[in-house]
Each structure stands twice: as structure tokens, then as C-alpha cells.
DOKEZA-805475 format. One record per atom (N, C-alpha, C, O): residue in three letters; chain; atom name; x, y, z. Coordinates in nm, 4 decimals, padded with zeros to 6 digits. Layout:
ALA; A; CA; X; Y; Z
...
END
This chain:
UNK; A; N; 09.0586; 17.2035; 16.9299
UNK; A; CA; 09.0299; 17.3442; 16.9456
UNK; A; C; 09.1062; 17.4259; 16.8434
UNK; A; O; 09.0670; 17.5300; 16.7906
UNK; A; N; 09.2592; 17.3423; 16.8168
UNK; A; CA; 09.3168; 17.4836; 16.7063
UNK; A; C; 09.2288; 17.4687; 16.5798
UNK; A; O; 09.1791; 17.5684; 16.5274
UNK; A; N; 09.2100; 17.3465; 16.5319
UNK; A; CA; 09.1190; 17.3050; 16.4253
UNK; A; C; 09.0131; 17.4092; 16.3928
UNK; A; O; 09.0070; 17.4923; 16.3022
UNK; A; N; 08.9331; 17.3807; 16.4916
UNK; A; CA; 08.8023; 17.4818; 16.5288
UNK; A; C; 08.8447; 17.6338; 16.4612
UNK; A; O; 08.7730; 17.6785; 16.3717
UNK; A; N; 08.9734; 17.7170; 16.5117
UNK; A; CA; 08.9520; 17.8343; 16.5106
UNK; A; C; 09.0168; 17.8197; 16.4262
UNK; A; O; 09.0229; 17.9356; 16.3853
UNK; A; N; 09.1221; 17.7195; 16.3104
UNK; A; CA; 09.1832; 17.7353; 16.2080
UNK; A; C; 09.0358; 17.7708; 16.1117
UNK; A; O; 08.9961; 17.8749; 16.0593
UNK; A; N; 08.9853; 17.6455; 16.1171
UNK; A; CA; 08.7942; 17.6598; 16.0099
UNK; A; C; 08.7653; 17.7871; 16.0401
UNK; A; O; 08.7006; 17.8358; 15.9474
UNK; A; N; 08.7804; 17.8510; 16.1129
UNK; A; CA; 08.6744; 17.9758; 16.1553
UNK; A; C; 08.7547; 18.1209; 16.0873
UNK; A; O; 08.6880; 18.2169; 16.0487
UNK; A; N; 08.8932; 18.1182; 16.0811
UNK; A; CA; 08.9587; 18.2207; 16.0376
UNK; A; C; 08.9621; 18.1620; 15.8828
UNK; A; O; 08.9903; 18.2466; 15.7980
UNK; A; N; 08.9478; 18.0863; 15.8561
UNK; A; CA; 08.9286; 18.0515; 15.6852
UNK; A; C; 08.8209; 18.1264; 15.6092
UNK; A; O; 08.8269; 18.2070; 15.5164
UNK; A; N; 08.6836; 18.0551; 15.7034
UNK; A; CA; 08.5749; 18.0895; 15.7054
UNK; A; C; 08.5277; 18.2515; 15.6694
UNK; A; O; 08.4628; 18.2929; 15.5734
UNK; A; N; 08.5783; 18.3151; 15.7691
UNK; A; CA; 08.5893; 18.4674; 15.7942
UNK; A; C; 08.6860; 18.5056; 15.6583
UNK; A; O; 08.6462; 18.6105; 15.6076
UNK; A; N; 08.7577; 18.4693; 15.6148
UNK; A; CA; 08.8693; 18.5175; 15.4999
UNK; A; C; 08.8118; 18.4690; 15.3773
UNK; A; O; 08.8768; 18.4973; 15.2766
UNK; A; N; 08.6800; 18.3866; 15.3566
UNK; A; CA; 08.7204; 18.3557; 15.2327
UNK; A; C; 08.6023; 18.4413; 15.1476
UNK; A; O; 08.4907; 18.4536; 15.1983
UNK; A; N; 08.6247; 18.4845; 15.0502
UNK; A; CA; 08.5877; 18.5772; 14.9223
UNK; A; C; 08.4077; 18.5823; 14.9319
UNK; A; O; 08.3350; 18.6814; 14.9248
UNK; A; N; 08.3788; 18.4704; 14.9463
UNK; A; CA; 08.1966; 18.4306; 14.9455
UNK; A; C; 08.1776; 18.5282; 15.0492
UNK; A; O; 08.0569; 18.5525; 15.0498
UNK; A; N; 08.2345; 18.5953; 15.1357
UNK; A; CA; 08.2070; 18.6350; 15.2574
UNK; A; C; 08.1858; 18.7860; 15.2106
UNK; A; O; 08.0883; 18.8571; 15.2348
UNK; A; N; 08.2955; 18.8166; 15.1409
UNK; A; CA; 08.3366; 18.9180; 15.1283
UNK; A; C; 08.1777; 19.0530; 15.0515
UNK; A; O; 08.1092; 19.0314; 14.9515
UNK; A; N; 08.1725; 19.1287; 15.1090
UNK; A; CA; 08.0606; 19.2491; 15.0710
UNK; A; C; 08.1381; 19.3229; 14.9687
UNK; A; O; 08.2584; 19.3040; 14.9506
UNK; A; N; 08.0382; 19.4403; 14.8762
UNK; A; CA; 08.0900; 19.5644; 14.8152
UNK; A; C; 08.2110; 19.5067; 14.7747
UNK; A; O; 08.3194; 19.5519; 14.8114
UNK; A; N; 08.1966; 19.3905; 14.6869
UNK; A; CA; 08.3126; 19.3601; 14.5863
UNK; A; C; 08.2669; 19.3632; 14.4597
UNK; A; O; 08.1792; 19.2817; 14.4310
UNK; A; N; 08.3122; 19.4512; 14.3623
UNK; A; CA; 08.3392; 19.4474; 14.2657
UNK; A; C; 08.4140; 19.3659; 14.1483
UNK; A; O; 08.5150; 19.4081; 14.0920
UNK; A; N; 08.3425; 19.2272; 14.1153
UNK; A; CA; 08.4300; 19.1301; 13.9978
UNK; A; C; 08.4564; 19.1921; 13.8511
UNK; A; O; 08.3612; 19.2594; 13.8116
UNK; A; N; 08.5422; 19.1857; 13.7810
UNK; A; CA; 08.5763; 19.2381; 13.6729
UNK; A; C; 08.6858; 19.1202; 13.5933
UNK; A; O; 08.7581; 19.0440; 13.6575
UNK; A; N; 08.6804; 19.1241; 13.4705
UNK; A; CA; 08.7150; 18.9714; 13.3779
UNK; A; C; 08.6005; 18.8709; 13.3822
UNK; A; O; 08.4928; 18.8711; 13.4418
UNK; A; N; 08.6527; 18.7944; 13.3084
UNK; A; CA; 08.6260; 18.6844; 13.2806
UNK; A; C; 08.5621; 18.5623; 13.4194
UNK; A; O; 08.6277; 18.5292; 13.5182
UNK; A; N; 08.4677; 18.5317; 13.3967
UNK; A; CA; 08.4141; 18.4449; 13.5298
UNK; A; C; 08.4368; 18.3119; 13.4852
UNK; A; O; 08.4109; 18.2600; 13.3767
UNK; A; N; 08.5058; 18.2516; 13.6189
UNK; A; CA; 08.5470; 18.1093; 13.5876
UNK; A; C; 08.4421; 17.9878; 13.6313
UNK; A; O; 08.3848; 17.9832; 13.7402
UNK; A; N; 08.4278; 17.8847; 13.5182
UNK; A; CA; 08.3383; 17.8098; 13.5642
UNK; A; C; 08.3604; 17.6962; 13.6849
UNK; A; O; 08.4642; 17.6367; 13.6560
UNK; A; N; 08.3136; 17.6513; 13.7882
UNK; A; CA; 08.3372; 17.5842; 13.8461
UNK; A; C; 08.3069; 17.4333; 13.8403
UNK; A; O; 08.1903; 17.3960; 13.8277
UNK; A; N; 08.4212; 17.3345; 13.8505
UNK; A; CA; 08.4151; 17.2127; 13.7902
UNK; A; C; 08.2642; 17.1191; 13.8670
UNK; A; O; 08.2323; 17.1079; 13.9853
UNK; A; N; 08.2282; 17.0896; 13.7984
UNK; A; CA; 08.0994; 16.9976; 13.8433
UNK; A; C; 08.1235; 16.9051; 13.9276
UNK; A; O; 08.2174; 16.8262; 13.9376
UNK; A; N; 07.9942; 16.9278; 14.0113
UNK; A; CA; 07.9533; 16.8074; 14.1625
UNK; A; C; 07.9588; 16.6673; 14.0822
UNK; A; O; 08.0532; 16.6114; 14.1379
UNK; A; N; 07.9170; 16.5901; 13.9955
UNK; A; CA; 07.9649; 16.4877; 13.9579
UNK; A; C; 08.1486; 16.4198; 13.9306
UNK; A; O; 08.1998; 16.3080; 13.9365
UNK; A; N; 08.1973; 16.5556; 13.9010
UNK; A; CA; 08.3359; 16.5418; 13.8943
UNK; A; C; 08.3897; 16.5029; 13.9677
UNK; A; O; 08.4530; 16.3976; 13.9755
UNK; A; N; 08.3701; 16.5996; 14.0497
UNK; A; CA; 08.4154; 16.6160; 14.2225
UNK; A; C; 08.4253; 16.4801; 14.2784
UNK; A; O; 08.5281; 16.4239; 14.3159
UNK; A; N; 08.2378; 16.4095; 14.2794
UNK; A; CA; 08.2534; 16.3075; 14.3218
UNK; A; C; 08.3353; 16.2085; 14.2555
UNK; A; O; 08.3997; 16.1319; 14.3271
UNK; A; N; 08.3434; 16.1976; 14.1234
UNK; A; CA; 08.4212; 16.0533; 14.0873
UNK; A; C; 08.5555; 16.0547; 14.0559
UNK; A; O; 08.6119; 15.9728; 13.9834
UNK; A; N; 08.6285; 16.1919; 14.1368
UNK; A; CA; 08.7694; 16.1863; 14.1650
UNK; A; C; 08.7785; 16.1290; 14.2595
UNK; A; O; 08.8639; 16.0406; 14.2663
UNK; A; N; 08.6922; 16.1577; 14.3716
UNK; A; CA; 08.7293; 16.1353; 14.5179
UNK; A; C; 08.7101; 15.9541; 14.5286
UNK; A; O; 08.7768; 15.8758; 14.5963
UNK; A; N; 08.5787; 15.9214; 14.4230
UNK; A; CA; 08.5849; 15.7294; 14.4268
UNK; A; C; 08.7179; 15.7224; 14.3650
UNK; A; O; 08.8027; 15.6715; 14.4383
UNK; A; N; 08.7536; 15.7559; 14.2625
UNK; A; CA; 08.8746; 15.6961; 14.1900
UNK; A; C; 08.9696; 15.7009; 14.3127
UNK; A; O; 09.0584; 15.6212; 14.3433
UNK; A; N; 08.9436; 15.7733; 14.3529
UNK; A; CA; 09.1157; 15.7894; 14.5053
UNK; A; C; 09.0692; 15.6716; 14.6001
UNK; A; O; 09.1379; 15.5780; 14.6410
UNK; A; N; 08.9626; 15.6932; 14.6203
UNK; A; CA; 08.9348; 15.5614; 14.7567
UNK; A; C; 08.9468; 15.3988; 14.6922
UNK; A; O; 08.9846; 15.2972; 14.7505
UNK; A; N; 08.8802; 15.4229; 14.4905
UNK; A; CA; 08.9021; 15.2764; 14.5130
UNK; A; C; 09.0855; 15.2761; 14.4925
UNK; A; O; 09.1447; 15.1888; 14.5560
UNK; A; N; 09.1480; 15.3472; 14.4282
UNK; A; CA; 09.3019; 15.3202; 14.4207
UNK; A; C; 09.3909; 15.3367; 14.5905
UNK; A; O; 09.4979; 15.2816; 14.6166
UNK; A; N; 09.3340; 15.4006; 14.6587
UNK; A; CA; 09.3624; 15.4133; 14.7832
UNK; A; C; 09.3809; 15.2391; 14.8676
UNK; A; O; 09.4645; 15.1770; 14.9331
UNK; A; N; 09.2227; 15.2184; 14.8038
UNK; A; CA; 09.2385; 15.0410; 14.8862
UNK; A; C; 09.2827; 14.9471; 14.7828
UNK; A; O; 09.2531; 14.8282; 14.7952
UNK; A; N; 09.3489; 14.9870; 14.6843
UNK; A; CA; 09.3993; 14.8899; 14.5862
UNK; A; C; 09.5128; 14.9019; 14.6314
UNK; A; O; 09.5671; 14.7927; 14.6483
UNK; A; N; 09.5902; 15.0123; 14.6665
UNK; A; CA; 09.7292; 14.9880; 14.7186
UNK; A; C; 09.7469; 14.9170; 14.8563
UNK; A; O; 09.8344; 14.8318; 14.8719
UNK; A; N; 09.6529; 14.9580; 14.9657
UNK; A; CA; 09.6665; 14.9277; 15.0679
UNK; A; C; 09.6291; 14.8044; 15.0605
UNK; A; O; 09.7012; 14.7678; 15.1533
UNK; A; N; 09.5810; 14.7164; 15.0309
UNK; A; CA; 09.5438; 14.5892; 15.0048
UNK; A; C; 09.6593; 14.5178; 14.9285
UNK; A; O; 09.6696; 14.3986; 14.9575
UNK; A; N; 09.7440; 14.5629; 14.8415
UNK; A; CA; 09.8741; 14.4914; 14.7832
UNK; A; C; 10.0065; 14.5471; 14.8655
UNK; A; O; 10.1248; 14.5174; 14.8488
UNK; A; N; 09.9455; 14.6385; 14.9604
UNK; A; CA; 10.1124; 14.6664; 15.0275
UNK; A; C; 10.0686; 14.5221; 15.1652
UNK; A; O; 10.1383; 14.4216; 15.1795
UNK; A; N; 09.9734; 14.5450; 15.2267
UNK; A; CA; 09.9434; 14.4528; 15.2973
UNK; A; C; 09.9435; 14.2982; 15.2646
UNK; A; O; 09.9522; 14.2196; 15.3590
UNK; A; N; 09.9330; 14.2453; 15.1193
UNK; A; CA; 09.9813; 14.1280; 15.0916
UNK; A; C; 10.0933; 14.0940; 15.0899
UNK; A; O; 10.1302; 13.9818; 15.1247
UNK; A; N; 10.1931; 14.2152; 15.0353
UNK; A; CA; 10.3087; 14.1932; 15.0197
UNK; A; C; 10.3983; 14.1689; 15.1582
UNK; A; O; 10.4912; 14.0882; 15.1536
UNK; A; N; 10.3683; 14.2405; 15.2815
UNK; A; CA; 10.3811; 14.2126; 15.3681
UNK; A; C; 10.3484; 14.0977; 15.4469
UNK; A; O; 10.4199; 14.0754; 15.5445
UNK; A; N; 10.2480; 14.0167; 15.4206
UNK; A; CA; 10.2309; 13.8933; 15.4812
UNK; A; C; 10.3182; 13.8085; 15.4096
UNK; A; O; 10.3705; 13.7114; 15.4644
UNK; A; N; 10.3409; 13.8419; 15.2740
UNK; A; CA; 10.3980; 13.7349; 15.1793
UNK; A; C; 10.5778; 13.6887; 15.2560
UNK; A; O; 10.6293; 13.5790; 15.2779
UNK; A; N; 10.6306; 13.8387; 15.2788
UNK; A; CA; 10.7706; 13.8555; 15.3514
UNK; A; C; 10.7939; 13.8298; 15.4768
UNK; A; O; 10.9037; 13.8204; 15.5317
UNK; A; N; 10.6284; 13.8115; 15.5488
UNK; A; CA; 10.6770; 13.7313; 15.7069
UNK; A; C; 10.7064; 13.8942; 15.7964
UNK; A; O; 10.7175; 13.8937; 15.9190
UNK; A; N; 10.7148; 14.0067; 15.7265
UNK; A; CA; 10.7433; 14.1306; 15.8186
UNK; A; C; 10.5879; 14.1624; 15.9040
UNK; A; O; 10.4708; 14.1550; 15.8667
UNK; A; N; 10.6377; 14.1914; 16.0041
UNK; A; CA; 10.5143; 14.2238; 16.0997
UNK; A; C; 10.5591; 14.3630; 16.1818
UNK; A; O; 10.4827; 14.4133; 16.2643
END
């Protein structure tokens, strides 16, 4: 439930929302949906590359 109303006061606060705004400067480009995605693989496959050698290393030492 705090979750819920944390998303919801974000939601309500954030700029896309916002009416009768006036932008002025320079408009920033936003990094590309391909990007996006092949940060997030690079993290999952290095994510299970570690977890997979911390977990060997641990069987290797007999710690449980």
C-alpha cells in the first residue's frame, strides 16, 4: 500500500503532468529505447555472471 501511494504522488508530481508550462532553452534529447534496452541485458547478463561465480566460489570453500 505505501508503494501504491509512493507511484501515485510521483505520478501526480512529475512534469508530463504538468499544464500552462512554458519550456524555454535548449530541448534535451532523450536517450533511445534500444539503449535503454541493451543496458538493462548488459546488467542481467553481468548480474548472472557474478552470481554464478560467487556461487561457485562458495561451493568450492564448503561454506553453506
Amino acid at each position: 500500500m505505501r508503494y501504491l501511494l509512493l507511484l501515485i504522488l510521483v505520478l501526480l508530481a512529475s512534469p508530463a503532468l504538468a499544464q500552462n508550462t512554458v519550456t524555454t532553452g535548449t530541448p534535451i534529447s532523450e536517450p533511445s529505447n534500444m539503449a535503454l534496452f541493451g543496458l538493462g541485458l548488459v546488467g542481467l547478463i553481468i548480474g548472472r555472471y557474478v552470481s554464478k561465480h560467487r556461487n561457485a566460489d562458495d561451493s568450492e570453500t564448503g561454506d553453506e
